[in-house]
N, CA and C atoms of all chains as a GROMACS GRO file, in nm:
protein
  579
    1UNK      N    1   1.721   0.708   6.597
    1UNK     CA    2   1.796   0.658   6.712
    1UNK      C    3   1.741   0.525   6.758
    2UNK      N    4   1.618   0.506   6.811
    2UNK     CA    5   1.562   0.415   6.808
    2UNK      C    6   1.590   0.294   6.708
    3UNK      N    7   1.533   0.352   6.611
    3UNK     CA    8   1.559   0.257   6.512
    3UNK      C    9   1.701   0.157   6.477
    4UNK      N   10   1.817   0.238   6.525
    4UNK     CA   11   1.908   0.202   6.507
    4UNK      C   12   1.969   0.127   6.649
    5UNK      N   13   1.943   0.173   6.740
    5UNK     CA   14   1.931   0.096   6.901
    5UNK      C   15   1.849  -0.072   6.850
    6UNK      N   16   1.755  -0.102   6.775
    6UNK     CA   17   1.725  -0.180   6.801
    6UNK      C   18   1.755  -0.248   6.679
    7UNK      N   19   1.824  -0.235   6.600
    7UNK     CA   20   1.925  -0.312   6.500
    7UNK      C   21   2.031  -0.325   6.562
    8UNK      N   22   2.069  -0.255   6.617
    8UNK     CA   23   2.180  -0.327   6.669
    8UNK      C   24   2.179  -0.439   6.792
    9UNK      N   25   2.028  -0.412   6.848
    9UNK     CA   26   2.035  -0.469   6.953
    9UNK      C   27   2.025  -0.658   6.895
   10UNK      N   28   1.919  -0.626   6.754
   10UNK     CA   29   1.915  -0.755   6.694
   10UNK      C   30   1.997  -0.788   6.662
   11UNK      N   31   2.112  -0.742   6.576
   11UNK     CA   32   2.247  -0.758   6.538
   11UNK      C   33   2.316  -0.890   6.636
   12UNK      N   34   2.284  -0.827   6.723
   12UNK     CA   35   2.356  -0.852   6.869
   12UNK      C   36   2.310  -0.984   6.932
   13UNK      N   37   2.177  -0.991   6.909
   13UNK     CA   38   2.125  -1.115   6.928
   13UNK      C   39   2.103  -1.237   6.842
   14UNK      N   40   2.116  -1.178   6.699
   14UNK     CA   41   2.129  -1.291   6.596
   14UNK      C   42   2.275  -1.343   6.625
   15UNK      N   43   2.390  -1.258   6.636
   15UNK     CA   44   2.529  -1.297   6.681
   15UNK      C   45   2.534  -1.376   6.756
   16UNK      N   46   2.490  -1.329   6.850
   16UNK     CA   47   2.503  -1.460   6.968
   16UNK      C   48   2.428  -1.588   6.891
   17UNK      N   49   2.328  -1.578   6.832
   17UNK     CA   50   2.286  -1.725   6.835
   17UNK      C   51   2.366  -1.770   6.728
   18UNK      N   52   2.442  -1.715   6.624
   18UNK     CA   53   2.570  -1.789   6.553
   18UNK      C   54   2.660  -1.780   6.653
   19UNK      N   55   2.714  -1.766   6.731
   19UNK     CA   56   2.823  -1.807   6.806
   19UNK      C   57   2.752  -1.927   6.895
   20UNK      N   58   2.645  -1.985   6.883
   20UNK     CA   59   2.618  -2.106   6.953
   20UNK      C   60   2.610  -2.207   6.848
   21UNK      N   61   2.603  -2.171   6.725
   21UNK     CA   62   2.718  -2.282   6.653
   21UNK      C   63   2.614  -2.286   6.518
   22UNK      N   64   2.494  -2.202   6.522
   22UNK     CA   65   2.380  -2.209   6.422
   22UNK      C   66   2.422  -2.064   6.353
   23UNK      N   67   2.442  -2.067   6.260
   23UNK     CA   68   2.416  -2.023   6.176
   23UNK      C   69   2.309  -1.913   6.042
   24UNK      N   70   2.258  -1.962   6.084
   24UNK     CA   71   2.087  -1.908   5.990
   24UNK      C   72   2.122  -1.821   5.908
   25UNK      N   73   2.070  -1.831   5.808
   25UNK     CA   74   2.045  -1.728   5.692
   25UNK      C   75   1.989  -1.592   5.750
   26UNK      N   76   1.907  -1.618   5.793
   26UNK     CA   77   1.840  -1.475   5.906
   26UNK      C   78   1.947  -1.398   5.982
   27UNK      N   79   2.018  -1.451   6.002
   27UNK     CA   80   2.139  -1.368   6.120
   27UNK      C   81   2.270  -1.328   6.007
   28UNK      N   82   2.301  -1.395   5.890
   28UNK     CA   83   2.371  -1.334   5.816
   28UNK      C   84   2.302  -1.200   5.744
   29UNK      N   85   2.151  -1.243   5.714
   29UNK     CA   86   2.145  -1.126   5.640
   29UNK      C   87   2.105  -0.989   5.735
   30UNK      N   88   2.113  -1.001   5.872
   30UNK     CA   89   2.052  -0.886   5.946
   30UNK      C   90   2.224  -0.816   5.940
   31UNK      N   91   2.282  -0.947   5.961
   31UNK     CA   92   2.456  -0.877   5.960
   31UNK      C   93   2.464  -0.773   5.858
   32UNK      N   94   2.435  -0.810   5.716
   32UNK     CA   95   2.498  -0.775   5.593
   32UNK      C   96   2.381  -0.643   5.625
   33UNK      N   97   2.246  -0.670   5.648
   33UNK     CA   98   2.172  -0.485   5.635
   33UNK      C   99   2.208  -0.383   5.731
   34UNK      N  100   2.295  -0.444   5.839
   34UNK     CA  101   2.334  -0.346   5.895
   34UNK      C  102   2.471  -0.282   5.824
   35UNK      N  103   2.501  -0.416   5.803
   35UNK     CA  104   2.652  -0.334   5.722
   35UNK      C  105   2.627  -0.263   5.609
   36UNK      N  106   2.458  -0.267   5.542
   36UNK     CA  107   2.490  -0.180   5.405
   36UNK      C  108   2.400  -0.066   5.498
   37UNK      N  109   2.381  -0.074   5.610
   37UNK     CA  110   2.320   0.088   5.673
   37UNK      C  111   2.428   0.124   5.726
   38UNK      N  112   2.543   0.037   5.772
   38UNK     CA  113   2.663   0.136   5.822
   38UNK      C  114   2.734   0.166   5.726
   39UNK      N  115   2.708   0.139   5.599
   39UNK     CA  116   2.833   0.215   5.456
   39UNK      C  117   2.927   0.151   5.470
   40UNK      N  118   2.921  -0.014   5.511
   40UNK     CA  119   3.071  -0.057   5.500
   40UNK      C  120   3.023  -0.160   5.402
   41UNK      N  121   2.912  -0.222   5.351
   41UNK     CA  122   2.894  -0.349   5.239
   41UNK      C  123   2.801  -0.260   5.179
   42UNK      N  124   2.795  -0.252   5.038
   42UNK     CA  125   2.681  -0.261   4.881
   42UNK      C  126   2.716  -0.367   4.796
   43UNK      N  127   2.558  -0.297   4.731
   43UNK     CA  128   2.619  -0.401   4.591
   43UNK      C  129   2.650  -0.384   4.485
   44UNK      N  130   2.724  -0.426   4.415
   44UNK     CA  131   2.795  -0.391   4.307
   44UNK      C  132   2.747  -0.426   4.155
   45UNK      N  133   2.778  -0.352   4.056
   45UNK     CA  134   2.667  -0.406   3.937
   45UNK      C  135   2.750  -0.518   3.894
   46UNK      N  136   2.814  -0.622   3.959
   46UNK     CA  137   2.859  -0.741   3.923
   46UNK      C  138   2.785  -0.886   3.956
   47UNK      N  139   2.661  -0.816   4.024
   47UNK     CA  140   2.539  -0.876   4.069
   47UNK      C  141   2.640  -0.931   4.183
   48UNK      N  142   2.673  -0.898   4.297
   48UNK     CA  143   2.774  -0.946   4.412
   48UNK      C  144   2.760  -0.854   4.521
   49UNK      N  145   2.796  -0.892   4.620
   49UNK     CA  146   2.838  -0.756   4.715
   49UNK      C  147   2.974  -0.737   4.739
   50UNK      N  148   2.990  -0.606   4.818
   50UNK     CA  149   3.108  -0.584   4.782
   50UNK      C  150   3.160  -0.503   4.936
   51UNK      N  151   3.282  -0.530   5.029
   51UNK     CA  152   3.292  -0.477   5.112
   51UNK      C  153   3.374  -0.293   5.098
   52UNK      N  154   3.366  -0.215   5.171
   52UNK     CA  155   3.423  -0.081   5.155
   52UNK      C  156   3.516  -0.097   5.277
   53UNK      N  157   3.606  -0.062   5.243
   53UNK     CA  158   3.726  -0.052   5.364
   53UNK      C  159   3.753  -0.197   5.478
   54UNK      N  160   3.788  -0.178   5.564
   54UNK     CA  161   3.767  -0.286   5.670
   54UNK      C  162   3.667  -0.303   5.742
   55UNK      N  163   3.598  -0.447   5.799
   55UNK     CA  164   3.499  -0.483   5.832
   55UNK      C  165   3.554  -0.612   5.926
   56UNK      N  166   3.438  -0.643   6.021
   56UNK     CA  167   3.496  -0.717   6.109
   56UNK      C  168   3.470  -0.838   6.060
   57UNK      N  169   3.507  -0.963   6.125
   57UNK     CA  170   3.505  -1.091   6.057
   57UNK      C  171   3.392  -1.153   6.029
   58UNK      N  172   3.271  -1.114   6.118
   58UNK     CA  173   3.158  -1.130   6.103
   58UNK      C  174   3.086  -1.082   5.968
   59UNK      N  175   3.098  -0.961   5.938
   59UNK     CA  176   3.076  -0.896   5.781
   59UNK      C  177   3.103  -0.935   5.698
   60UNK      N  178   3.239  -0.996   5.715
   60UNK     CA  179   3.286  -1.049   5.583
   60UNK      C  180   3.256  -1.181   5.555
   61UNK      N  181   3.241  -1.249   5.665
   61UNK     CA  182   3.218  -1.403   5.602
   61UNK      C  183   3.075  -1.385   5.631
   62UNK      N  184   3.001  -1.324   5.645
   62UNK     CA  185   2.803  -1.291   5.606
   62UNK      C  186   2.849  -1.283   5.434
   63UNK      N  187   2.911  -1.174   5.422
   63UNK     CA  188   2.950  -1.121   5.268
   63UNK      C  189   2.961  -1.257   5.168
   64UNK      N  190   3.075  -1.330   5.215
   64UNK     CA  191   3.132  -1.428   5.118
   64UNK      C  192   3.044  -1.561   5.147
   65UNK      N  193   2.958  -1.577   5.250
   65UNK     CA  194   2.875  -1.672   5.247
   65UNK      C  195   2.741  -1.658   5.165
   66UNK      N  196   2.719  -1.497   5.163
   66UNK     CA  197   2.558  -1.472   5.069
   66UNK      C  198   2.657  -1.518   4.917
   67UNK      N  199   2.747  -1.427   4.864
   67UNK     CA  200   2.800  -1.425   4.765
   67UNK      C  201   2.827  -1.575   4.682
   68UNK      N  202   2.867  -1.654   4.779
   68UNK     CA  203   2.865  -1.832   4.713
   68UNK      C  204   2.745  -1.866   4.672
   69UNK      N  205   2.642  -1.820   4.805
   69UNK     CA  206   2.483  -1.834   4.722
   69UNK      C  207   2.485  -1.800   4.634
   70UNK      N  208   2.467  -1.639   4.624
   70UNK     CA  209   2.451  -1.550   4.479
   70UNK      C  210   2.506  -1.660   4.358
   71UNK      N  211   2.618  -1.686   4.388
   71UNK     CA  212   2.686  -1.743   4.280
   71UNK      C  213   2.634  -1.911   4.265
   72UNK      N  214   2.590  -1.920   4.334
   72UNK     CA  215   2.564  -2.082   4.301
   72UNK      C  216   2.412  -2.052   4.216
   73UNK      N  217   2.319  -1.939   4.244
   73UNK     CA  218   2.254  -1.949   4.194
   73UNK      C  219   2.242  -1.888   4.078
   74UNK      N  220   2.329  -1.824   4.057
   74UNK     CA  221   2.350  -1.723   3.858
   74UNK      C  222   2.405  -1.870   3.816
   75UNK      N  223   2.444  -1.958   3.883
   75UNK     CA  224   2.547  -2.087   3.783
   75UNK      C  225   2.431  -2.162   3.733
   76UNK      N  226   2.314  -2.224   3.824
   76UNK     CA  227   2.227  -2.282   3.790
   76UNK      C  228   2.133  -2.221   3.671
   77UNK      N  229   2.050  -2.086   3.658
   77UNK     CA  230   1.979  -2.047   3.596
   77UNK      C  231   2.096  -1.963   3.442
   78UNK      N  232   2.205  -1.934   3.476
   78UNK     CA  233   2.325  -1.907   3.350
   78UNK      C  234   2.293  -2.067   3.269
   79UNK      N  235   2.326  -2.208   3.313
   79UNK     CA  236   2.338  -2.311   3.273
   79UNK      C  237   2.202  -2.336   3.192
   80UNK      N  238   2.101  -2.301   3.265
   80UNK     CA  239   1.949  -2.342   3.184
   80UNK      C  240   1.955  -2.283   3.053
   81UNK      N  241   1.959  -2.124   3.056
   81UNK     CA  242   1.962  -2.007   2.970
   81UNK      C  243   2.082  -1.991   2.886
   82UNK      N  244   2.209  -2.086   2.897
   82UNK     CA  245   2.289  -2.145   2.811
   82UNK      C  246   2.410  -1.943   2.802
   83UNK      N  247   2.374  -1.902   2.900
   83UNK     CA  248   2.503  -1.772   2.903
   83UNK      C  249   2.572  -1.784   2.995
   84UNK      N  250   2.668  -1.710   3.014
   84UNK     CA  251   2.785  -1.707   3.099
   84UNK      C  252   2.760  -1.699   3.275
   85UNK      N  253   2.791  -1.730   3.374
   85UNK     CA  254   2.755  -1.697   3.498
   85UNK      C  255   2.788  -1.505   3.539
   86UNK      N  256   2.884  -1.518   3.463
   86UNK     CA  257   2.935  -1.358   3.472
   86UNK      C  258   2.776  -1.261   3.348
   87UNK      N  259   2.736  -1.306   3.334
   87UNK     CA  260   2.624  -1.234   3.258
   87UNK      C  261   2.509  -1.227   3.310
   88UNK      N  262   2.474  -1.357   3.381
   88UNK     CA  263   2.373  -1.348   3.462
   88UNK      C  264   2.418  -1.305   3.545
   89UNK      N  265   2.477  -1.292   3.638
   89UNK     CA  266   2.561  -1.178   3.752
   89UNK      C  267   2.511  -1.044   3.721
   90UNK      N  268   2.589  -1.015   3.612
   90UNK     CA  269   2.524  -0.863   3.546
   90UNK      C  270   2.386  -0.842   3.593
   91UNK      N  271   2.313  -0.916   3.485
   91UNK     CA  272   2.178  -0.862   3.422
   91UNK      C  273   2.133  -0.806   3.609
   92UNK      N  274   2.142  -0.934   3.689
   92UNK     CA  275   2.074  -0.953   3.805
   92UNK      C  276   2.189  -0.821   3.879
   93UNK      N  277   2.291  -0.818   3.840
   93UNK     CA  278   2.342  -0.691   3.928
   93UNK      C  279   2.241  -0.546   3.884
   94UNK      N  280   2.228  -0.523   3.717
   94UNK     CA  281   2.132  -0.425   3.716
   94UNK      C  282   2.011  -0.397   3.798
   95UNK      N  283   1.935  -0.509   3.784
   95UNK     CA  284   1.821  -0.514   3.902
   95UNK      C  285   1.849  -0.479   4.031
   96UNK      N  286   1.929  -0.493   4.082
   96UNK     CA  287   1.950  -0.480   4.278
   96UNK      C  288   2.001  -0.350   4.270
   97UNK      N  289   2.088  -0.277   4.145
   97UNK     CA  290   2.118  -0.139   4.170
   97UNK      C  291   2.030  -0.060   4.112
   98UNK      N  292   1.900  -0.132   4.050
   98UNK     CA  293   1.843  -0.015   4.018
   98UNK      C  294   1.713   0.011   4.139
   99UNK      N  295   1.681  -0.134   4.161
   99UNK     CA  296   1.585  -0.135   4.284
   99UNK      C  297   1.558  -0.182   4.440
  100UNK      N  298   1.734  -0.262   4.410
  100UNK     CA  299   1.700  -0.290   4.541
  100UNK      C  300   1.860  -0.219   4.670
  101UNK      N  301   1.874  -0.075   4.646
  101UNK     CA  302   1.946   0.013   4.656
  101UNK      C  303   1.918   0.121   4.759
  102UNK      N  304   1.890   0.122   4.866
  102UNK     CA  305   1.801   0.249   4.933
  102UNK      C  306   1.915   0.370   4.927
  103UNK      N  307   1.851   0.508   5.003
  103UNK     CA  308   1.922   0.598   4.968
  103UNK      C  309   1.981   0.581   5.077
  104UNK      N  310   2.120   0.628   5.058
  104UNK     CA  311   2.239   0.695   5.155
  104UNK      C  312   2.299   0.535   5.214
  105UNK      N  313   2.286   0.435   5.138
  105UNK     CA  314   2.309   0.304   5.084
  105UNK      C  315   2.435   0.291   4.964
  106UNK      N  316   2.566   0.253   5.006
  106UNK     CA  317   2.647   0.244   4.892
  106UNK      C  318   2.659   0.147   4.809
  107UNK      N  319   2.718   0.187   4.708
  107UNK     CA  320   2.744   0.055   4.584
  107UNK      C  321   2.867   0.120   4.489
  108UNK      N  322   2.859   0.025   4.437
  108UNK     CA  323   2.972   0.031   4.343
  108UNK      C  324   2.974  -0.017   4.174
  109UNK      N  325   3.010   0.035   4.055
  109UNK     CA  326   2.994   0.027   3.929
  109UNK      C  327   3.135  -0.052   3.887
  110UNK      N  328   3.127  -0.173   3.814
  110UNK     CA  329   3.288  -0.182   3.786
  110UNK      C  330   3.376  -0.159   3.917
  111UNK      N  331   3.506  -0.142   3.846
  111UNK     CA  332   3.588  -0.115   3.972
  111UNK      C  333   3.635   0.016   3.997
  112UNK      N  334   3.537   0.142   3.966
  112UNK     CA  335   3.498   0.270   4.034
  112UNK      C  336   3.501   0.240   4.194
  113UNK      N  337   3.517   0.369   4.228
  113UNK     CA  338   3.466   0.401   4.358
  113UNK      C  339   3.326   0.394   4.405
  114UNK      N  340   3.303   0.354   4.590
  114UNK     CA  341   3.194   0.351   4.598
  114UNK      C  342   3.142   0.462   4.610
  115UNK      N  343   3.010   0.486   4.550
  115UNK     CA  344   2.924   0.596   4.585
  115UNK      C  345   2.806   0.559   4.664
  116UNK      N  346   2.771   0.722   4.730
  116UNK     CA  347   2.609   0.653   4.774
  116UNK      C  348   2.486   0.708   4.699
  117UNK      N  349   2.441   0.606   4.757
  117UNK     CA  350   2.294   0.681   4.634
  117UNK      C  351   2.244   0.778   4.711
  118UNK      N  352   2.198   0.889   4.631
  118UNK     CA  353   2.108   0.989   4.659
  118UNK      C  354   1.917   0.985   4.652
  119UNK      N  355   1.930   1.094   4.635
  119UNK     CA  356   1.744   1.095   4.600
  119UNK      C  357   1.687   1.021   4.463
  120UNK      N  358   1.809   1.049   4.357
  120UNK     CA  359   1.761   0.984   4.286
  120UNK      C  360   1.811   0.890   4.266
  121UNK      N  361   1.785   0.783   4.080
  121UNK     CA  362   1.796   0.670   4.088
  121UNK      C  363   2.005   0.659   4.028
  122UNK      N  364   2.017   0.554   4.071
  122UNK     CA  365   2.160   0.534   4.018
  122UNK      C  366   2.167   0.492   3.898
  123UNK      N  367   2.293   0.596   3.856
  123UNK     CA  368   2.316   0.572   3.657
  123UNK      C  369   2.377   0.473   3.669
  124UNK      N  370   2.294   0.356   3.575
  124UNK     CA  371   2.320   0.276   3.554
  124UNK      C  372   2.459   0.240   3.474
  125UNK      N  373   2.518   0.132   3.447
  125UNK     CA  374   2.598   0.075   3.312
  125UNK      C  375   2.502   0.056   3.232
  126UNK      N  376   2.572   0.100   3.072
  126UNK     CA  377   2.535   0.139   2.979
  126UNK      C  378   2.421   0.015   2.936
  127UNK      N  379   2.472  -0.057   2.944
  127UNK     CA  380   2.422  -0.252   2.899
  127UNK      C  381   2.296  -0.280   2.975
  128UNK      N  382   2.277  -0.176   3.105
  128UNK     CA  383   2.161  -0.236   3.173
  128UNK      C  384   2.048  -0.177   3.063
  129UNK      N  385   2.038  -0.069   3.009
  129UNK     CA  386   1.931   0.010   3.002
  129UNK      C  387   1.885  -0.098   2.847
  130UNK      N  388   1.948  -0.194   2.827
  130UNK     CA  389   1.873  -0.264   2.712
  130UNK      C  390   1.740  -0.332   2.780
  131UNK      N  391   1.788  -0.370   2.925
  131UNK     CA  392   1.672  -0.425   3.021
  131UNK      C  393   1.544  -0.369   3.020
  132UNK      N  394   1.520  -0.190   3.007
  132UNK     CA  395   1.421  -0.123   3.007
  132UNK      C  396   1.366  -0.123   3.115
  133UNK      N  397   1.464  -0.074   3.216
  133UNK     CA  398   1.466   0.005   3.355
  133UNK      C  399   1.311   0.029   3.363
  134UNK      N  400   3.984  -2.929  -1.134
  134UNK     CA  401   3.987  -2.930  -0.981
  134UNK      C  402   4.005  -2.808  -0.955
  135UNK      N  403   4.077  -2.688  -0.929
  135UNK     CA  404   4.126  -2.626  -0.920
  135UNK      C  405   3.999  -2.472  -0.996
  136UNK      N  406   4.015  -2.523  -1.118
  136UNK     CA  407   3.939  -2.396  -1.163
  136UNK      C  408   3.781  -2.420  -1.191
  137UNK      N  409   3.743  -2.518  -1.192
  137UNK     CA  410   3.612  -2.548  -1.160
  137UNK      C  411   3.555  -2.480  -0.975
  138UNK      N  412   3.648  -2.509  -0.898
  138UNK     CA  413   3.664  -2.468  -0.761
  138UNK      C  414   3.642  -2.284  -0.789
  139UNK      N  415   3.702  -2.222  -0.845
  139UNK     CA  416   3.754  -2.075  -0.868
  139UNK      C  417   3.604  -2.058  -0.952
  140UNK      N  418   3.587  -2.119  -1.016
  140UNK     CA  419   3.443  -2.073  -1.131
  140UNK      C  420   3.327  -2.060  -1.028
  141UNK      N  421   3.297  -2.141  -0.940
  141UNK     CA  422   3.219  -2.169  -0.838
  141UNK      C  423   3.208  -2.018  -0.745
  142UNK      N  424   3.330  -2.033  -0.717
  142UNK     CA  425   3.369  -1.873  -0.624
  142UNK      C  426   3.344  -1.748  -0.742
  143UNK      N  427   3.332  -1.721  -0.841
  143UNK     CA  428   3.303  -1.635  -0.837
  143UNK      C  429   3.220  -1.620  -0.934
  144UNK      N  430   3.121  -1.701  -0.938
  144UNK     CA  431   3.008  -1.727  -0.944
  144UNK      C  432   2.930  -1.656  -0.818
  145UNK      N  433   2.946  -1.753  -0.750
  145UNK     CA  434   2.902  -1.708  -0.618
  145UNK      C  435   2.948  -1.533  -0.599
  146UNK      N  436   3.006  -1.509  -0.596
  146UNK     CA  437   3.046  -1.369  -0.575
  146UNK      C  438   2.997  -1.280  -0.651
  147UNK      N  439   2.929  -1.268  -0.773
  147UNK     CA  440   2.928  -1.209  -0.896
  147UNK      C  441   2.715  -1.251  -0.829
  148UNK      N  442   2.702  -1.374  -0.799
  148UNK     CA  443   2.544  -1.370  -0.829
  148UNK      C  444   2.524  -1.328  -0.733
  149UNK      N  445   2.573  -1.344  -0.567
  149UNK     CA  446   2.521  -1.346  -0.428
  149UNK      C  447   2.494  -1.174  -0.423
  150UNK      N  448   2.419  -1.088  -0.309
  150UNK     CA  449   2.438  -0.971  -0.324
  150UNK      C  450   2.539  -0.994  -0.226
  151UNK      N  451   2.573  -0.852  -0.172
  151UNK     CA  452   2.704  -0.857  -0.078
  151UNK      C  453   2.624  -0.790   0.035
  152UNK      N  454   2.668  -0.895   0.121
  152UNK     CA  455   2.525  -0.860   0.243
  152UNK      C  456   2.607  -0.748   0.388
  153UNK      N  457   2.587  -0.649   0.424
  153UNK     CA  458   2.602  -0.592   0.536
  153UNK      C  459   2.525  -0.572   0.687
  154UNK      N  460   2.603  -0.700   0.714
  154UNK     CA  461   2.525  -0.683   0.853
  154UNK      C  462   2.577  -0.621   0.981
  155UNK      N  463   2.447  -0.564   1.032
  155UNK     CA  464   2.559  -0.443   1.135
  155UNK      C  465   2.598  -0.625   1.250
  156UNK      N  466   2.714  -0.550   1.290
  156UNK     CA  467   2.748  -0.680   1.394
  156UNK      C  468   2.739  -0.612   1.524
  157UNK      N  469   2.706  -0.783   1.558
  157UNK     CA  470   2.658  -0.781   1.689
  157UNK      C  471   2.761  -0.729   1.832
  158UNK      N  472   2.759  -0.626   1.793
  158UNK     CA  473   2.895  -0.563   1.907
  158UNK      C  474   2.830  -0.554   2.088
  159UNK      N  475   2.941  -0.586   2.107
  159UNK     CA  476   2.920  -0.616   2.275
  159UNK      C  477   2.982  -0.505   2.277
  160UNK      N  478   2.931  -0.464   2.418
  160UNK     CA  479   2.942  -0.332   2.490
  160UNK      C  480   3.082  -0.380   2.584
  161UNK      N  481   3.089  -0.277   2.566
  161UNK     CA  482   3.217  -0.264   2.694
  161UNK      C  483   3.166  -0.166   2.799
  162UNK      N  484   3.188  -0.275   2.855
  162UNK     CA  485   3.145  -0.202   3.017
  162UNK      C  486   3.285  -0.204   3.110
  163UNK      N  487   3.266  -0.091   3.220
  163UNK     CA  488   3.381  -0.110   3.309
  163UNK      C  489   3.410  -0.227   3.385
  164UNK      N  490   3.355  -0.288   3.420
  164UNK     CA  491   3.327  -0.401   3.481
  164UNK      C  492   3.430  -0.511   3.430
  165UNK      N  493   3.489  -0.467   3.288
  165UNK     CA  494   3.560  -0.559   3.206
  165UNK      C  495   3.450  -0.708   3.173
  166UNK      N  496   3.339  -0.648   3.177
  166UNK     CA  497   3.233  -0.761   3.144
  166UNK      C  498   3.186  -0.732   3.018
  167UNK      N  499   3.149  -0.821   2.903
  167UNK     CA  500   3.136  -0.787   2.764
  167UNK      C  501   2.989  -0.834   2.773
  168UNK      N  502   2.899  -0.789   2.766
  168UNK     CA  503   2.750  -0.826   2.752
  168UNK      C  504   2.686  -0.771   2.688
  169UNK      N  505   2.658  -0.821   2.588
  169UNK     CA  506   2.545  -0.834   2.467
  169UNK      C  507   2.378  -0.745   2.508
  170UNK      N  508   2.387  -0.670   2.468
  170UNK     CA  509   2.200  -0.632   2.458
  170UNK      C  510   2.108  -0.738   2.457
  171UNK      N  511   2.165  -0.813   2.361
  171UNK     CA  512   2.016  -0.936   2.339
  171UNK      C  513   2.031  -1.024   2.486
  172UNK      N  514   2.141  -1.029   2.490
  172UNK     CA  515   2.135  -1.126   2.644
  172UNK      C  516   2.091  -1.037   2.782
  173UNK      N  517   2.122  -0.903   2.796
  173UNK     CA  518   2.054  -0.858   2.861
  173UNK      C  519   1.895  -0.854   2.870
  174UNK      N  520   1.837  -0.894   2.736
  174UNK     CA  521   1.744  -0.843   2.779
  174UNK      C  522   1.654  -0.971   2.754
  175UNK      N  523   1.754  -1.081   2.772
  175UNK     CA  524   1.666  -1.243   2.761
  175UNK      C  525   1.638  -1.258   2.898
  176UNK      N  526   1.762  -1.231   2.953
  176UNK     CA  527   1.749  -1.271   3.129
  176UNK      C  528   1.747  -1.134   3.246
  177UNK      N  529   1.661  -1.058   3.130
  177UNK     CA  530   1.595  -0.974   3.239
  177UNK      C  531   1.484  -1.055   3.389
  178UNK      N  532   1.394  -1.088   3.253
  178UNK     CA  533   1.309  -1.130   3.379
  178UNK      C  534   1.314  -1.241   3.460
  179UNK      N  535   1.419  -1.316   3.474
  179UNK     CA  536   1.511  -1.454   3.523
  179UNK      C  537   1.570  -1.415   3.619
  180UNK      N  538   1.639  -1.263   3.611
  180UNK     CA  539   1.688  -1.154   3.708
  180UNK      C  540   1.573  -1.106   3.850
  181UNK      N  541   1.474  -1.058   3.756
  181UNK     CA  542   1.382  -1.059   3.872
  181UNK      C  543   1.302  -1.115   3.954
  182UNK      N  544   1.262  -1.255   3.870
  182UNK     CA  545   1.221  -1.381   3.942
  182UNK      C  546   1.358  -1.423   4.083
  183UNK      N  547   1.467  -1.431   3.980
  183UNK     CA  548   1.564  -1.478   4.077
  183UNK      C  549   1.568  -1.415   4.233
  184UNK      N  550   1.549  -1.253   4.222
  184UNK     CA  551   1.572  -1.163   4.347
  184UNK      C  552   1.404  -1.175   4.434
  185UNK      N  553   1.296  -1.152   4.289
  185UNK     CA  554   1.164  -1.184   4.426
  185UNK      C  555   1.170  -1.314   4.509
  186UNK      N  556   1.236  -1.431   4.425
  186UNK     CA  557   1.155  -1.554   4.514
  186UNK      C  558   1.284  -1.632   4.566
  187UNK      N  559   1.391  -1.543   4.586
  187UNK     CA  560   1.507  -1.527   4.674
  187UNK      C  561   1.543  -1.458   4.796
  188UNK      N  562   1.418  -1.372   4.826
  188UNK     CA  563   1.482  -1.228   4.887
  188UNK      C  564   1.601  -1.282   5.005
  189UNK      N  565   1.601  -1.360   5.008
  189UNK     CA  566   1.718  -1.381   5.133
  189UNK      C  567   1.874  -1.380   5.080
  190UNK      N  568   1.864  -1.381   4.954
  190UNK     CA  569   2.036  -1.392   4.883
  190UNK      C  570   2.050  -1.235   4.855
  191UNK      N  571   1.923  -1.134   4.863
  191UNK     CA  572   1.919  -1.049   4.839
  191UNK      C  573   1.900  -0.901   4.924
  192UNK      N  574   1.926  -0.919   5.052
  192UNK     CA  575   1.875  -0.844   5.185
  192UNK      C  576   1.915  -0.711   5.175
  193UNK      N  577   1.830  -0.660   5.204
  193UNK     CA  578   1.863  -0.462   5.175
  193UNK      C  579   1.904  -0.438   5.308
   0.00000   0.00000   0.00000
């Protein structure tokens, strides 16, 4: 209870200081962990996040503002490593669903349904396990 | 021209062995993403550099 009283209370206060016209990386991403503790954003093994149902406007453009990052940065290190941006997406989507996933935390495989994770670890796509989980 | 060209070919065919290589099959994943094993597992650790010394593109 606590715990969640005072996420939201931060929530609440990083908000306000983007509605005074700043922005910060810090206040999007407190947005986006609350939204993957309220079961409305995970991430998806497309190395992306991904929204579940409707979300308020704030969620979503936290969402599509990390996601341009995400993506600007699979473009840069895809380009070095001479593969596709959609591959480095992957590989790096395996990683975040295998470890950076808490429980009762949703995500999504492909364009399956979201599930949440349990106690244990999430079955991967087939392609990750060349990584050696 | 012609059969000097043809003598060549199967020459070649007759000396070369006949080589079977398993091919390099991409996985199909649901994702409709086709990714290779070997590439998975070049930019594994490019993957995890990327998320440690990112954690902010990456927030749990």
């Amino acid at each position: 209870m606590t715990r969640s009283f005072s996420r939201t209370t931060l929530v609440a206060a990083l908000l306000g200081l983007s509605a005074l016209g700043a922005a910060p990386a810090f206040a999007q991403d407190a947005v986006i962990s609350a939204a993957k503790a309220a079961g409305t954003v995970g991430e998806q093994a497309d190395g992306y996040l991904g929204i579940k149902g409707s979300v308020s406007g704030d969620v979503r453009s936290a969402v599509d503002a990390l996601n341009i990052k995400r993506r600007a940065a699979y473009t840069d290190l895809a380009a070095k490593r001479g593969v596709t941006v959609q591959d480095m997406a992957a590989v790096t989507g395996c990683q975040t669903l295998a470890s950076r996933v808490s429980q009762g935390q949703i995500y999504r495989i492909g364009a399956g349904d979201w599930q949440t994770k349990g106690a244990g670890p999430i079955a991967l796509p087939d392609y990750c396990a060349a990584a050696g989980q | 021209m012609v059969r000097a060209g043809s003598g060549l070919l199967l020459a070649g065919m007759a000396g070369g062995c006949i080589q079977v290589r398993a091919p390099e099959k991409p996985i199909e994943i649901n994702l409709n993403v086709k990714i290779q094993q070997e590439v998975v597992v070049r930019l594994q650790q490019d993957a995890k550099d990327l998320i440690q010394n990112n954690p902010e593109l990456f927030p749990q």
